[in-house]
C-alpha positions in Angstrom: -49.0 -18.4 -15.4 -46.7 -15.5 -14.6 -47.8 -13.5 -11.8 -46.3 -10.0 -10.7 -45.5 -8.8 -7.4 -47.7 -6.8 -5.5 -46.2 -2.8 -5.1 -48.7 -0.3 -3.3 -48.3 2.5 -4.6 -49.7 0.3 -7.9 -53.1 0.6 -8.5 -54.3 -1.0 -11.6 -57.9 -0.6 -12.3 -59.6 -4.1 -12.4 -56.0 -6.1 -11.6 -56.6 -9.1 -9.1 -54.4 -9.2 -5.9 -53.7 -12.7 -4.0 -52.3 -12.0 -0.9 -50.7 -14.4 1.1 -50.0 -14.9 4.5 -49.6 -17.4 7.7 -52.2 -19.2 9.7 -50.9 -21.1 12.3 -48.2 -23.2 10.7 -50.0 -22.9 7.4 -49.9 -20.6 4.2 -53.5 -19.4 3.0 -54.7 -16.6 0.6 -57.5 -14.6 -0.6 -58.4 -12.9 -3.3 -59.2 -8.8 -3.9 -60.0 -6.8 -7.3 -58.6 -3.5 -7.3 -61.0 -0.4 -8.0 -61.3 2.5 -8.2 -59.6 4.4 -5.2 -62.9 6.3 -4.5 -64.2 2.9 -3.6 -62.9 -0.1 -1.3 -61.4 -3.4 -2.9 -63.8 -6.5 -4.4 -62.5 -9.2 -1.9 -63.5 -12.7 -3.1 -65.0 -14.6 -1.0 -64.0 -13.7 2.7 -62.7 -16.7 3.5 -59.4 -17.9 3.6 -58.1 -20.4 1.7 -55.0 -22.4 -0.1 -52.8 -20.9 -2.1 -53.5 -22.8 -5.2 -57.0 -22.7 -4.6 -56.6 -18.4 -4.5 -54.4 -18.9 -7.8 -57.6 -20.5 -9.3 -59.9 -18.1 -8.1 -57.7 -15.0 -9.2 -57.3 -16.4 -12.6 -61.1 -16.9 -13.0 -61.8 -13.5 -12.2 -59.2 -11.9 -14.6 -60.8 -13.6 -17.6 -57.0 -13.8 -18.5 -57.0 -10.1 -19.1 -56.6 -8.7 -16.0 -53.0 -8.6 -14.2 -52.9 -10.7 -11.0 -50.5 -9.2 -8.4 -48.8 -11.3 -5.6 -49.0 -9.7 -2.0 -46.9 -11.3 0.4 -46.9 -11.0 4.2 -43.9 -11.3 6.5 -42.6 -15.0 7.0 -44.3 -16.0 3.3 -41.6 -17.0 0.6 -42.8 -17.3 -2.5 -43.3 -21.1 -3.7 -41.7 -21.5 -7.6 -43.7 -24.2 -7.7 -46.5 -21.9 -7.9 -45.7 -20.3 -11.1 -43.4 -17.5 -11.9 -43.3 -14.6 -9.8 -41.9 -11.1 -11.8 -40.9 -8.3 -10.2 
């Protein structure tokens, strides 16, 4: 699945965000749903977890129609073995 990187200033109604960042010596994720900017972000569940674990989750909750957006933090490179990550 192609994903798209994460911009800011982006805010697509209903489009899932996995963003990704270190813990410890480890790379973990979690999921948020973009709203409307009256309101705060759907996050999914609180926890942390692995990144293809937050790839799963993000996909379920698009239903395959909703964009899923790639944040990363500082000191994350994207895996390709993750999928494909557009611009």
């Amino acid at each position: 699945m192609p994903y798209k990187a994460y911009q800011p200033e982006v805010r697509t109604p209903d489009a899932i965000i996995v963003k990704l960042y270190t813990s410890g010596d480890e790379i973990r994720g979690y999921v948020r749903k973009i709203v409307d900017p009256a309101k705060n972000d759907t996050i999914f569940p609180g926890e942390e977890m692995e990144p293809e674990a937050a790839f799963k989750l993000a996909a379920s909750h698009s239903e395959g129609e909703a964009t899923i957006f790639i944040e990363l933090t500082e000191g994350v490179q994207w895996d390709p073995d993750w999928g494909d990550l557009l611009p």
